[in-house]
N, C-alpha and C positions, 0 to 999 in steps of 0.2 A: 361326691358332693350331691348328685341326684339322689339319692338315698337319703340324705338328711332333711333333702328341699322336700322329700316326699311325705315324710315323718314331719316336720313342722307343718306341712298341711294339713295331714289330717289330723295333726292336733289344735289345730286353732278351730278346723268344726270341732270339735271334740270340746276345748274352751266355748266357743260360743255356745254350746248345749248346756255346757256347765252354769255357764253364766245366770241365762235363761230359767235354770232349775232353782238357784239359790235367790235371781232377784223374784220368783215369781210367788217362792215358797215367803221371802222377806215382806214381800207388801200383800199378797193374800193374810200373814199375819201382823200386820203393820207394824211391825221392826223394821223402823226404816232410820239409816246412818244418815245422821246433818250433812246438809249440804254444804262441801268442801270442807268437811272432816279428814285430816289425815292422822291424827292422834295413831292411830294401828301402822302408819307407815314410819313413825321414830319411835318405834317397836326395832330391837335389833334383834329378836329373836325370832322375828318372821322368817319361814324357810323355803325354799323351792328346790326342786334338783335341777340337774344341769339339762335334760329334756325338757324342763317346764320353761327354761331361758329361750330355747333352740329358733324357735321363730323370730325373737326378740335378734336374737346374732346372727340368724342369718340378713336381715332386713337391714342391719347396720353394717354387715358387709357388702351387699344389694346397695346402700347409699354413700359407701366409699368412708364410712365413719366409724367401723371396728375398731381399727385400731386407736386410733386416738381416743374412742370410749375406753378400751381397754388399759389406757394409761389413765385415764384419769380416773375410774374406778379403782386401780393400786394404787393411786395417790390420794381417794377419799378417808379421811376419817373416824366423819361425824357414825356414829351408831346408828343414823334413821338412814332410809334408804334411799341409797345413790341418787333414784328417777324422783324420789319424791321430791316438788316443786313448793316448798313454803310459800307462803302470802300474808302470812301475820307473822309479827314482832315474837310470840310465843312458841309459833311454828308448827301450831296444831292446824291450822286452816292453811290450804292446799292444792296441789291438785298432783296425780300422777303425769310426767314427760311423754311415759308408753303406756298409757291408758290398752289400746288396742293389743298391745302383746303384754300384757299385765301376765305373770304366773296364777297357776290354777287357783292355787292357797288365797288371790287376792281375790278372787270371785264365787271364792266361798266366803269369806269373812263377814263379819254378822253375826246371821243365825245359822248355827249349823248342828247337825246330828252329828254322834259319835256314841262308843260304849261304852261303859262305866266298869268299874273291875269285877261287875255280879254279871258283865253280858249286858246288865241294864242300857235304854236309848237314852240318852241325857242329853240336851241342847247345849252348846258353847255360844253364849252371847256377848257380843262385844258389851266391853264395861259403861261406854257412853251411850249406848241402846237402854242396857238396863236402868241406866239413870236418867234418860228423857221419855221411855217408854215403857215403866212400871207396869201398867194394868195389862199391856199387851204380853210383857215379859210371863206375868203371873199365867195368863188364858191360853199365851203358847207352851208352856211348860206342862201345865195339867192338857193340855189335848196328847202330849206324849204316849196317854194311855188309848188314845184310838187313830192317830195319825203317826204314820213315822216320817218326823223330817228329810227333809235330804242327807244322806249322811256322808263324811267326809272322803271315809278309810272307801268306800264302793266308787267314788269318782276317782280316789289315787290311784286305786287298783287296775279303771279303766285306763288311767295316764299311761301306767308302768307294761300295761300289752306292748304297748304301740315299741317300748326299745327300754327293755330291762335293763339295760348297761346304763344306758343318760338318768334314768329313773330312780336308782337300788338305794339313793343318798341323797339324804335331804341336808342342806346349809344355808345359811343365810344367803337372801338373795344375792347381795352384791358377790360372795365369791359363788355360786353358780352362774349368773351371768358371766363373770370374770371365765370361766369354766367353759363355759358355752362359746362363747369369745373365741376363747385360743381354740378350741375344737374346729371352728368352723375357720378359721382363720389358717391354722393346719392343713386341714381339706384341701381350700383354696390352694395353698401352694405345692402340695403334692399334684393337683391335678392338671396346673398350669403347666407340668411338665406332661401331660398326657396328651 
């Protein structure tokens, strides 16, 4: 169990670096996501692996509330995500439950680098960036050719050091939470006999 408590640690510095890279990169180029925008969080195709969950499950077993997350995430089964917290009637306005143990993928979301099938740097912009921030979209895309953004696959790859096994498989949040869950919930009771 100390082993995984030691790996969800240094991956949350590792997320807070991340975070810091992508919000600094996002408002230096003023791609900036509406406030209590969750539009990308009833996305069911968002993914994390079960290392990106890990802090998240150990902290709800730390609060005595694994399990019963973990029932209630196999009984969720809207498509948006488990933690996402609606506040409008349409369900796009929001806010994230576990902001603080948010997965990596959700602090990069915005703006982000990636490479195109020539090698090429190409930015991934969320679709409601590019429709309330046009000119920015345009001025961050052509600097492509003298700044590299932060790019996504160089922070996954940092992720994946830390525990190649929790890492090697990305799925949608709720079942690597789910994943994460029973991991750490395993742990726990193997060790209770230790």
């Amino acid at each position: 169990m100390q082993q995984l408590r030691d790996t969800a640690s240094t991956l949350m510095i590792l997320n807070d670096e991340i975070a810091q890279t992508y919000s600094g990169y996002q408002n230096d180029r003023k791609l900036f996501c509406r406030t209590g925008c969750g539009e990308c969080c009833l996305h069911p195709g968002i993914e994390a692996s079960v290392l990106e969950m890990l802090p998240l499950a150990l902290y709800l077993h730390e609060q005595g509330t694994a399990e019963s997350t973990l029932e209630a995430i196999q009984q969720h089964e809207q498509e948006s995500c488990f933690f996402y917290q609606a506040s409008s009637e349409d369900r796009k306005s929001g806010h994230c439950s576990i902001y603080a143990y948010r997965p990596a993928v959700c602090r990069m979301f915005g703006a982000a680098g990636y490479r195109g099938r020539e090698g090429e740097i190409l930015l991934s912009i969320c679709k409601v960036i590019r429709a309330d921030e046009p000119a920015a979209v345009v001025a961050a895309e052509l600097s492509l050719t003298i700044e590299v953004p932060p790019m996504m696959m160089n922070h996954k790859a940092q992720i994946a050091q830390l525990d190649y096994e929790l890492s090697k498989q990305n799925m949608p949040i709720k079942e690597a939470a789910a994943a994460a869950l029973e991991k750490v919930l395993t742990k726990a009771y193997y060790a209770s006999f230790g």
